[in-house]
Backbone bond lengths (Angstrom), bond angles and torsions (degrees), N, CA, C in turn:
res aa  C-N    CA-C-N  psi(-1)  N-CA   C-N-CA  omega(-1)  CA-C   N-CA-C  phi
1 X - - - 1.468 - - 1.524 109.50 -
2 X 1.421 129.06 126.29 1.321 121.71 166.90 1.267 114.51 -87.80
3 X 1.433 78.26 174.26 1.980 102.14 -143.12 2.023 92.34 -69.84
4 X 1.796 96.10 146.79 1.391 73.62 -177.10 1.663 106.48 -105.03
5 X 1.494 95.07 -156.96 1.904 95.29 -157.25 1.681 93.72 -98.60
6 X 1.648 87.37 -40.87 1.685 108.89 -154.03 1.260 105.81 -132.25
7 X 1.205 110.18 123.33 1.870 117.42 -162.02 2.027 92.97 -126.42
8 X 0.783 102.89 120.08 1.906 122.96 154.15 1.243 145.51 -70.32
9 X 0.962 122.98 71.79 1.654 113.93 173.60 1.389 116.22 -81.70
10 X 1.216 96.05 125.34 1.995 119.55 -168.83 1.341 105.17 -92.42
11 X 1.289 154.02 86.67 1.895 145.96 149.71 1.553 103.49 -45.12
12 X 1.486 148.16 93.34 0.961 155.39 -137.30 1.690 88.81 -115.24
13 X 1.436 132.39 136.13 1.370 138.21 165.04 1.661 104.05 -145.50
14 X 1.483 109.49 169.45 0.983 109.10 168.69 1.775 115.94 -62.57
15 X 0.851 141.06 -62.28 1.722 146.83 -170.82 1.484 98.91 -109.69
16 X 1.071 121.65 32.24 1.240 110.57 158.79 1.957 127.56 -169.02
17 X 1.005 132.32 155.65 1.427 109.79 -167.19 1.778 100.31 -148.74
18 X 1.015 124.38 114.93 1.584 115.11 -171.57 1.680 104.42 -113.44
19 X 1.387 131.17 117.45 1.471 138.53 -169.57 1.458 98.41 -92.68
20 X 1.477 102.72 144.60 1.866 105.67 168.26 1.836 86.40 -123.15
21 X 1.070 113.63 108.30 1.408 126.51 162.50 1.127 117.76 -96.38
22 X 1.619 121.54 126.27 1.424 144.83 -146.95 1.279 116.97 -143.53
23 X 1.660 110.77 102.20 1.447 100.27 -172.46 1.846 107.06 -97.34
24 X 1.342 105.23 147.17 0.996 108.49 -151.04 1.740 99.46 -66.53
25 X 1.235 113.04 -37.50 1.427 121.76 -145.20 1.448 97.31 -80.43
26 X 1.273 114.48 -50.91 1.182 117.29 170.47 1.720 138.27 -66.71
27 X 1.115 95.22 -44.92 1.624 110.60 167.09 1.608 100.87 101.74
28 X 1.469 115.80 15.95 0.953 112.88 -164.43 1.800 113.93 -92.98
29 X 1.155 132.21 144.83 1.990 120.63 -169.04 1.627 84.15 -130.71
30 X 1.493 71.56 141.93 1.950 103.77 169.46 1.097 106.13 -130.10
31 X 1.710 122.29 143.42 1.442 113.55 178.56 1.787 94.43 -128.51
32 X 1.393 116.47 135.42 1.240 130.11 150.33 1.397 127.42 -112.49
33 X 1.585 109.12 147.18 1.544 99.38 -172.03 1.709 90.61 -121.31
34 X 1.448 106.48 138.19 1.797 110.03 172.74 1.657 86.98 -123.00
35 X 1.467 90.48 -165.27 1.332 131.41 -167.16 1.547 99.91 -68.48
36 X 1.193 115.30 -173.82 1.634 129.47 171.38 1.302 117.39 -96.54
37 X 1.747 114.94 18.59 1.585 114.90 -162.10 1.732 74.82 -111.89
38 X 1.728 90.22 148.65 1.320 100.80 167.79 1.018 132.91 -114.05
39 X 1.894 119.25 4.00 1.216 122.03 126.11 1.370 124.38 -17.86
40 X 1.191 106.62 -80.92 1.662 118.04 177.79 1.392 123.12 -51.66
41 X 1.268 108.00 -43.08 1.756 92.46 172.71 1.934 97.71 -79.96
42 X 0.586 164.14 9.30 1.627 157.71 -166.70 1.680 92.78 -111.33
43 X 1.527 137.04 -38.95 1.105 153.05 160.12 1.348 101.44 -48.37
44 X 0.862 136.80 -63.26 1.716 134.70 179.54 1.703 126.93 -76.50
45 X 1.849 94.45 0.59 1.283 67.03 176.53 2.074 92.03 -113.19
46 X 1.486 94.80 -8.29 1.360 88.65 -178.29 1.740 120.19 -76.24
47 X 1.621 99.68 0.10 1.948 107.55 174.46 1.560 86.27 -74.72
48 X 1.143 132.92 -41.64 1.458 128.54 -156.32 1.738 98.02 -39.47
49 X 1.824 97.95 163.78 1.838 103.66 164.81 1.262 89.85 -83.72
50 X 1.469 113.95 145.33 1.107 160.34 165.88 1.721 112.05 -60.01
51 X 1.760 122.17 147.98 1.270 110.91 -12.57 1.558 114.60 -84.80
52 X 1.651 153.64 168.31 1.187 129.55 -146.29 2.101 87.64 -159.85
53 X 1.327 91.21 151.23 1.564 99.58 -159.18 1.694 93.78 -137.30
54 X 1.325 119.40 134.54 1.758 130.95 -169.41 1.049 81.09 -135.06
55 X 1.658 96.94 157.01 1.627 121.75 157.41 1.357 92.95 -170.80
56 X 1.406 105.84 153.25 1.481 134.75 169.70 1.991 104.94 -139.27
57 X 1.703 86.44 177.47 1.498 92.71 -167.64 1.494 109.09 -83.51
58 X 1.274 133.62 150.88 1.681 104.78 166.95 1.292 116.08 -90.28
59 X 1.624 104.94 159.56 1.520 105.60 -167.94 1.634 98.11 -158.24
60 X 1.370 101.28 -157.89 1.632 98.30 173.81 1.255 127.52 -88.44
61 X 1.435 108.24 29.09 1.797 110.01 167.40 1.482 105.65 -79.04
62 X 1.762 104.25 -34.47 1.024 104.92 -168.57 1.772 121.26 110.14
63 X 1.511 119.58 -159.22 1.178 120.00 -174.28 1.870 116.02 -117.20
64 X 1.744 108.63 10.28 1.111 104.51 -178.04 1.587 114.07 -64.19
65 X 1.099 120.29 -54.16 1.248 114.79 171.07 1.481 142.82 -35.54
66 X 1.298 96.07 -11.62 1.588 104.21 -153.96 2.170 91.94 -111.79
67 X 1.592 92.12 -17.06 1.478 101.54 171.45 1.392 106.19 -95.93
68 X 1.341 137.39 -35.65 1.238 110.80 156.85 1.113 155.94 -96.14
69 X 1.595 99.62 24.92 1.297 127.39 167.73 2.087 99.00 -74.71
70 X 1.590 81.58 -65.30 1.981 71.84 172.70 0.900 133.30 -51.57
71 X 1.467 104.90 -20.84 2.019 107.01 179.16 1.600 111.79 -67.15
72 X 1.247 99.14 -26.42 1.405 94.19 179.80 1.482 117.67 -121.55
73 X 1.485 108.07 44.20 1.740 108.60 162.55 1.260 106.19 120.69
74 X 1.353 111.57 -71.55 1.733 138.22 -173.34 1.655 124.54 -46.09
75 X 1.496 104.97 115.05 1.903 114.12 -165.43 1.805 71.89 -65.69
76 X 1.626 95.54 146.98 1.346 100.94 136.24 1.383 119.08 -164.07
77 X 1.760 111.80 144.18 1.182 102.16 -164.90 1.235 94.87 -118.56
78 X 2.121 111.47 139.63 1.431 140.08 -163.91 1.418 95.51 -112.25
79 X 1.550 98.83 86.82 1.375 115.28 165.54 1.346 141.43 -57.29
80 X 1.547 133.71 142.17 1.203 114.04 -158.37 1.377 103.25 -100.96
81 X 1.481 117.38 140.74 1.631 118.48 -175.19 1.438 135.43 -57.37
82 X 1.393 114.21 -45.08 1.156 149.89 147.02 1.486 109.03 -28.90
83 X 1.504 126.64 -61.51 1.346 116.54 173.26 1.602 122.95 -106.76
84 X 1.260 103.14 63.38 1.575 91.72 -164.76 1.624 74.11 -127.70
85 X 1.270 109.63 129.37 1.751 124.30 -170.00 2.249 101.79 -68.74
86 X 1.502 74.14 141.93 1.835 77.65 -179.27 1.584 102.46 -130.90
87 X 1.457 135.88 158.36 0.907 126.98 167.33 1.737 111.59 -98.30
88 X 1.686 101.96 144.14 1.648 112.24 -179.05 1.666 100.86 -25.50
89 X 1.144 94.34 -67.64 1.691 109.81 -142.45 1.962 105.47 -77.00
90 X 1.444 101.41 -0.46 1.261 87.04 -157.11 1.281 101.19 -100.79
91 X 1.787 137.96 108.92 1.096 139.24 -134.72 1.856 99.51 -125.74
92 X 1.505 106.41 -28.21 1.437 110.75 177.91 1.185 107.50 -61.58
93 X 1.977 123.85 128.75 0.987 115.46 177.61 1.955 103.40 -136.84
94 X 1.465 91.19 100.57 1.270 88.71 172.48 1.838 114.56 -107.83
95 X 1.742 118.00 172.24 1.231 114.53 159.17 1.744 116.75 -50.82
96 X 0.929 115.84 -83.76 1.886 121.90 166.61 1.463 112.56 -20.75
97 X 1.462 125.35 -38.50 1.701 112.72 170.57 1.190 115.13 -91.89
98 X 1.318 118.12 -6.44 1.286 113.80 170.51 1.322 135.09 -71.00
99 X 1.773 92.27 -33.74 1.746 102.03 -173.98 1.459 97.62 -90.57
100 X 1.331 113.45 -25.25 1.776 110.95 175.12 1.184 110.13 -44.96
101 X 1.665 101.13 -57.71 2.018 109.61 178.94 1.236 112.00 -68.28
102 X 1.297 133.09 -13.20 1.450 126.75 171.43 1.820 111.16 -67.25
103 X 1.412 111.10 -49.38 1.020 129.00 -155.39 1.459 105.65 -84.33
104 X 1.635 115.19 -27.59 1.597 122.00 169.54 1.481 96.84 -62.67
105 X 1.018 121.19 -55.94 1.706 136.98 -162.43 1.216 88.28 -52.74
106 X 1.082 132.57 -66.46 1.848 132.57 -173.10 1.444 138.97 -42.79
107 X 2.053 82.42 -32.22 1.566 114.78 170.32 1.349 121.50 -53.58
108 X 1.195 98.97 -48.37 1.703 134.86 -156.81 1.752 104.81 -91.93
109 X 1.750 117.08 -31.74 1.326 103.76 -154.90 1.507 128.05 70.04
110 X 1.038 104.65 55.11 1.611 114.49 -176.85 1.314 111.89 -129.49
111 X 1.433 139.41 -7.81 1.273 164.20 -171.91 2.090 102.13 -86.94
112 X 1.222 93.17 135.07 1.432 116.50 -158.13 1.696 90.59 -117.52
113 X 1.474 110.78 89.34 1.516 108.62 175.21 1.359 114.25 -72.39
114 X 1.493 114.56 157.20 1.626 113.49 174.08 1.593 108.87 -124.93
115 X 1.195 132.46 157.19 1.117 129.47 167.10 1.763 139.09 -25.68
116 X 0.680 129.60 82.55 1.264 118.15 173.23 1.394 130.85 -73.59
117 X 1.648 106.94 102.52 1.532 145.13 -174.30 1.854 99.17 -41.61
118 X 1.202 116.28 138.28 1.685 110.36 164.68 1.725 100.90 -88.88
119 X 1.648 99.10 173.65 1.624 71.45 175.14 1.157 122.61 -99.59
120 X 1.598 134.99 15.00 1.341 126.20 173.15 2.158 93.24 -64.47
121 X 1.471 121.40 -46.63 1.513 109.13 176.47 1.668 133.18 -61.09
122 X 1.395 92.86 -24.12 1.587 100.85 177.22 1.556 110.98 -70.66
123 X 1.502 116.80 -36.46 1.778 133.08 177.83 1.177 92.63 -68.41
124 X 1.163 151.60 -42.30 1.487 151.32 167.29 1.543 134.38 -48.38
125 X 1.440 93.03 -48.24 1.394 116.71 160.42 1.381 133.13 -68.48
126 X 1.483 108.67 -38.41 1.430 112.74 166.67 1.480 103.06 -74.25
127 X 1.595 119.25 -27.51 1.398 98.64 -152.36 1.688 99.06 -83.89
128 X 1.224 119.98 -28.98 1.820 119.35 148.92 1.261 136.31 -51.55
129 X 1.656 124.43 -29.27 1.185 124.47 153.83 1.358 118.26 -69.62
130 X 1.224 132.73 -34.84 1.645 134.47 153.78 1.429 119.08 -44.25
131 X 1.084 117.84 -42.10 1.860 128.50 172.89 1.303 107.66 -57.81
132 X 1.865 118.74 -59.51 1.275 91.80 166.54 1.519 139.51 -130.80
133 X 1.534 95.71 68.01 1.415 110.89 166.72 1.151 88.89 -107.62
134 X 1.511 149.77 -24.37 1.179 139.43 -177.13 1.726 114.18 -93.33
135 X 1.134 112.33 -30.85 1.705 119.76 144.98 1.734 97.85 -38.69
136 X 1.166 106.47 -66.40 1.734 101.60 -150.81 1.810 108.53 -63.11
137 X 1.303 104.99 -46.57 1.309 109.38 168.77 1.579 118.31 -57.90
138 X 1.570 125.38 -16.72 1.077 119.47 172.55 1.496 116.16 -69.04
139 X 1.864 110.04 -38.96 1.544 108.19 -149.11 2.251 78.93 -89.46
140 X 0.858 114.02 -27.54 1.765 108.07 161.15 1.137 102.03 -42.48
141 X 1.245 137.80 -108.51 1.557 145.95 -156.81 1.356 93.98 -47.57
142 X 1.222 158.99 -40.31 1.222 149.86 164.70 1.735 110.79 -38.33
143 X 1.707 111.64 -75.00 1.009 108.82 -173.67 1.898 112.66 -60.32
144 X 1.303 121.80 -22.51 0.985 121.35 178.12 2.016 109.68 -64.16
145 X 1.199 90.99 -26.34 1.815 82.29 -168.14 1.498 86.96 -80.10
146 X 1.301 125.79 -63.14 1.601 140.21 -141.35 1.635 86.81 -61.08
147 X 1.818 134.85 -36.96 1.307 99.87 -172.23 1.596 112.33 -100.36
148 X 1.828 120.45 22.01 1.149 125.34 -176.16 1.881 88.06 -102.03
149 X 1.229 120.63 -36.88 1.492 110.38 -166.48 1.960 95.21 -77.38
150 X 1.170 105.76 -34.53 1.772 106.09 178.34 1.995 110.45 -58.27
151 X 1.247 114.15 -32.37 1.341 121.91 172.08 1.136 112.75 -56.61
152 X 1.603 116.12 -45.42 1.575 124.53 174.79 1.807 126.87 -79.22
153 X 1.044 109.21 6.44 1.600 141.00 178.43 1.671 96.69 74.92
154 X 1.017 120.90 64.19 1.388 129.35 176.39 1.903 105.41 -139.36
155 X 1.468 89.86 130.35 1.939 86.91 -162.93 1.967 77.99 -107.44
156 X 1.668 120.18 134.30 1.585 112.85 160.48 1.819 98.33 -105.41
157 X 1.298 90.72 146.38 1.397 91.71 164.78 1.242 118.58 -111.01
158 X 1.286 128.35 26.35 1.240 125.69 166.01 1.574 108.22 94.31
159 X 1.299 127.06 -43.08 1.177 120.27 -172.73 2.011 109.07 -59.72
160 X 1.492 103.22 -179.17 1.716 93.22 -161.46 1.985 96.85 -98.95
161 X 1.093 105.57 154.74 1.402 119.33 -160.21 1.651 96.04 -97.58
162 X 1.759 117.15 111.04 1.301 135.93 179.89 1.791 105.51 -65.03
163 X 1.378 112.02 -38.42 1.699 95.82 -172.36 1.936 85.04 -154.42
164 X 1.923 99.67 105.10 1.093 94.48 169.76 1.326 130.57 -68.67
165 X 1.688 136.48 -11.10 0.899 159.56 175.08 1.952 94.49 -50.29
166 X 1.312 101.80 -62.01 1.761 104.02 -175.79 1.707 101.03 -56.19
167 X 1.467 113.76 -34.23 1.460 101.11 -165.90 1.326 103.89 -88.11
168 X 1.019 134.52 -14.36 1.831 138.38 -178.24 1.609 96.25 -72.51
169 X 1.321 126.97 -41.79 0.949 138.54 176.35 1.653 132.82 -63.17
170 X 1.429 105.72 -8.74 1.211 138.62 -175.57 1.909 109.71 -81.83
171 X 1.580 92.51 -44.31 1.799 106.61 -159.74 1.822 84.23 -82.93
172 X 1.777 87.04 146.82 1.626 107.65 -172.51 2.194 94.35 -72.58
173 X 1.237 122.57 139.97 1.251 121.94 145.37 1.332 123.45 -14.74
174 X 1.291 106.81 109.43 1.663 126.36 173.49 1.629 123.86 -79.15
175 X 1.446 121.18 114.70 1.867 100.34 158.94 1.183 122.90 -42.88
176 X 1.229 114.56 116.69 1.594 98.33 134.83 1.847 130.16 -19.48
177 X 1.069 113.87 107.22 1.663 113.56 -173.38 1.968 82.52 -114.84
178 X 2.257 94.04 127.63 1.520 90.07 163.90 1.111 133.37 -83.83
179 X 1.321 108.03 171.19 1.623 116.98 169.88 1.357 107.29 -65.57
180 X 1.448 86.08 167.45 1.806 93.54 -170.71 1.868 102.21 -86.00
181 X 1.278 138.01 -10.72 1.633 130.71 170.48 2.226 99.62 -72.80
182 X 1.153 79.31 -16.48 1.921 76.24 -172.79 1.444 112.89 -107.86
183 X 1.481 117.77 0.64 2.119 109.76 166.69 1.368 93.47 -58.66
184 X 1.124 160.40 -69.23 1.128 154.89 -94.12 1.897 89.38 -82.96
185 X 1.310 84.95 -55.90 1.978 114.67 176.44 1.330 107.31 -50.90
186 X 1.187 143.37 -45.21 1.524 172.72 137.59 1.723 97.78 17.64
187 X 1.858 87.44 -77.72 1.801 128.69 -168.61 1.694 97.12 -54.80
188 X 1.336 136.98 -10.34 1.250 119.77 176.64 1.254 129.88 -76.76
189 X 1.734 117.51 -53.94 1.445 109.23 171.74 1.532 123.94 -80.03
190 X 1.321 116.50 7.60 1.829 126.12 169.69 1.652 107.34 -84.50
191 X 1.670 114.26 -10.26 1.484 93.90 -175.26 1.580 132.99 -71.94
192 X 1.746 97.47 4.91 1.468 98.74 177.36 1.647 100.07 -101.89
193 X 1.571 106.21 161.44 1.378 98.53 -174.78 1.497 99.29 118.91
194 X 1.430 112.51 165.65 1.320 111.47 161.65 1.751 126.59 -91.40
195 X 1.178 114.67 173.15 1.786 105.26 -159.97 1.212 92.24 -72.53
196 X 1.726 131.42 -63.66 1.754 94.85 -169.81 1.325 115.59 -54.00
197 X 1.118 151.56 -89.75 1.657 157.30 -163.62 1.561 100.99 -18.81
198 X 1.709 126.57 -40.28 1.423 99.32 174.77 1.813 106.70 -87.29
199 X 0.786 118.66 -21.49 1.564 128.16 175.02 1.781 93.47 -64.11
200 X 1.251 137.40 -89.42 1.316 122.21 173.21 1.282 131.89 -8.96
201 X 1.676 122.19 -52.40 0.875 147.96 148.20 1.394 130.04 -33.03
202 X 1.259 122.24 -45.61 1.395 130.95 -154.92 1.399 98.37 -99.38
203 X 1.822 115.86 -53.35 1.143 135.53 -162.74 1.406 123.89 -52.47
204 X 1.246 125.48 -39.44 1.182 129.37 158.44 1.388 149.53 -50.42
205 X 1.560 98.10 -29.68 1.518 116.47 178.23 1.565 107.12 -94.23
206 X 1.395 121.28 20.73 1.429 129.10 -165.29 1.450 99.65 -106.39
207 X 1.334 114.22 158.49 1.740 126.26 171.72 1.784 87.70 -67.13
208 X 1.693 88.15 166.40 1.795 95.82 156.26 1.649 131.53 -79.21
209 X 1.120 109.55 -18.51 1.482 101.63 150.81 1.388 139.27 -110.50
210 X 0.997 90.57 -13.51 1.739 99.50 162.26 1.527 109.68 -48.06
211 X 1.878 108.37 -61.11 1.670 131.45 175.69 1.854 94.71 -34.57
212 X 1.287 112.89 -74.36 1.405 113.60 -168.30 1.714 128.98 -69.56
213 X 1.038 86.46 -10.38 1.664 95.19 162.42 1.684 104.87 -70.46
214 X 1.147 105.32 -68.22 1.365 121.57 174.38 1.580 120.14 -44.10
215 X 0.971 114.23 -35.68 1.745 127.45 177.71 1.800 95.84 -80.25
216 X 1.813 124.62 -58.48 1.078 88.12 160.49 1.724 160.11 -65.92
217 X 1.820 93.07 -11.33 1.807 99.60 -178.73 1.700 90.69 -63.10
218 X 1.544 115.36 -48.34 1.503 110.21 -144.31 1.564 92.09 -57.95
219 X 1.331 98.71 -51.83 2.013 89.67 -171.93 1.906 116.39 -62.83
220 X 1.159 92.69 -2.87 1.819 79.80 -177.57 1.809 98.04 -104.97
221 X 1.302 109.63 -20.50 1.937 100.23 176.51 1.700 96.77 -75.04
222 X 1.449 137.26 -12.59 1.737 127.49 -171.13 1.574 111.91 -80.09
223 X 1.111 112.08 135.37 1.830 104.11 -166.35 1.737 85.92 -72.87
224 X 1.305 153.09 -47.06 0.935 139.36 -117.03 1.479 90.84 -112.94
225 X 1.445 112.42 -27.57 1.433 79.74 165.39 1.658 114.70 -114.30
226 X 1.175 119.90 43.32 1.539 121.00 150.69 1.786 107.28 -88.68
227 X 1.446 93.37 -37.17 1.966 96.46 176.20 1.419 100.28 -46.85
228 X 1.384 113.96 -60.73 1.765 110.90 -164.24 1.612 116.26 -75.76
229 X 1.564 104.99 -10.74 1.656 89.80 174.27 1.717 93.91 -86.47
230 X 1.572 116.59 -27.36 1.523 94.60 -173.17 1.573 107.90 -79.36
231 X 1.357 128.78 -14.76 1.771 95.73 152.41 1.139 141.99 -95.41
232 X 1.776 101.59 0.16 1.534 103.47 170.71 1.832 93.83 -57.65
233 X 1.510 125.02 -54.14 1.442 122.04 -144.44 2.005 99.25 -73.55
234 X 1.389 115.01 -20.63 1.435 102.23 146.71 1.334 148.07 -104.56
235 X 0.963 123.00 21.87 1.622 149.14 128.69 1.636 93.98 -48.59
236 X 1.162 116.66 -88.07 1.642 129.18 -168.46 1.508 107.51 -45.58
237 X 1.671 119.48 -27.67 1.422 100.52 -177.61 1.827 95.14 -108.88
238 X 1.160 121.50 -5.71 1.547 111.20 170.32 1.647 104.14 -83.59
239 X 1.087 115.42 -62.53 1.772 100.59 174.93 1.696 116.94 -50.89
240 X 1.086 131.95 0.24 1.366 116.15 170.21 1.632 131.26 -121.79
């Protein structure tokens, strides 16, 4: 391969793409930022003088770019992320230093190419990574039902249920639990008794924020514990 003139570093994003173009002879870098089409960046690098060499990192755009960079002339090597050298200390991470360091890396030969997939393999690949992220989300919602029906003394084993009618029929009798316009209605026949036992009582059949609204009024109407939040809060403002 001859040596090239004009080397590219691509920062590849979804909606956006920023180039550090580097001519060799000169030492001189230009950075342009386009769109997320890779038409368009493959267009800019093929105006370049000739002959001219790109690479970016791979990621989840994928490998179109890197095919129509070849369609139209241009080496480019789709570096792997994982081995593309970083320094300890160097923590600033912008688009513009990235493609700079891509494009130094390119200079130098330090860039760790990876295969570039055609796309009948890439449609393949997604279409197996789709299988099992949707596998994985299956055995989720699985374990999610099997340990909500086990709470209710109902064991599933996973296999598929012939007549849900028999299995509805299985779960012990449920309360009625109210809506949240009707707690208010709730609080009437619990007011005899002492406050925890109707609070015990009440608390359970409540939404989760409804419950904590309620958990905070009760603790802010108790003298004893407004005393202890007002010396926790001077403790907290004398130690600081």
């Amino acid at each position: 391969m001859a040596k090239a003139r004009t080397l590219v570093g691509l920062d590849v994003h979804a909606a956006k793409i920023v180039a550090a173009v580097l001519d060799a002879e000169t030492g001189e870098v230009q950075w342009f930022t386009l769109g997320g089409d890779v038409v368009q960046a493959a267009g800019l690098c093929a105006r370049l003088p000739r002959p001219v060499r790109a690479t970016y990192e791979a990621g989840p755009t994928g490998y179109g770019l890197a095919r129509e960079l070849a369609g139209r002339g241009v080496a480019c090597v789709v570096a792997a992320p994982s081995k593309i050298p970083r320094a300890s200390g160097d923590r600033v991470k912008t688009d513009r230093r990235d493609a700079e360091h891509l494009v130094r890396l390119l200079l130098v030969g330090k860039l760790h190419a990876v295969r570039v997939a055609g796309p009948e393999e890439e449609a393949l690949r997604d279409l197996v990574r789709a299988r099992e992220a949707v596998r994985g989300d299956l055995m989720r919602a699985r374990h999610r039902l099997s340990k909500l029906l086990l709470r209710h003394g109902v064991r599933f084993d996973g296999s598929p249920c012939r007549d849900p009618r028999a299995q509805r029929q299985q779960l012990p009798p449920q309360r009625p639990r109210p809506r949240p316009h009707t707690a208010g209605r709730q609080l009437t026949p619990l007011r005899r008794g002492s406050r925890a036992a109707r609070w015990s009582t009440f608390q359970p059949a409540l939404p989760v924020h409804i419950s904590t609204g309620l958990d905070s009024t009760r603790d802010a109407g108790h003298p004893r514990r407004r005393a202890d939040r007002r010396a926790a809060s001077l403790l907290t403002v004398r130690g600081g």
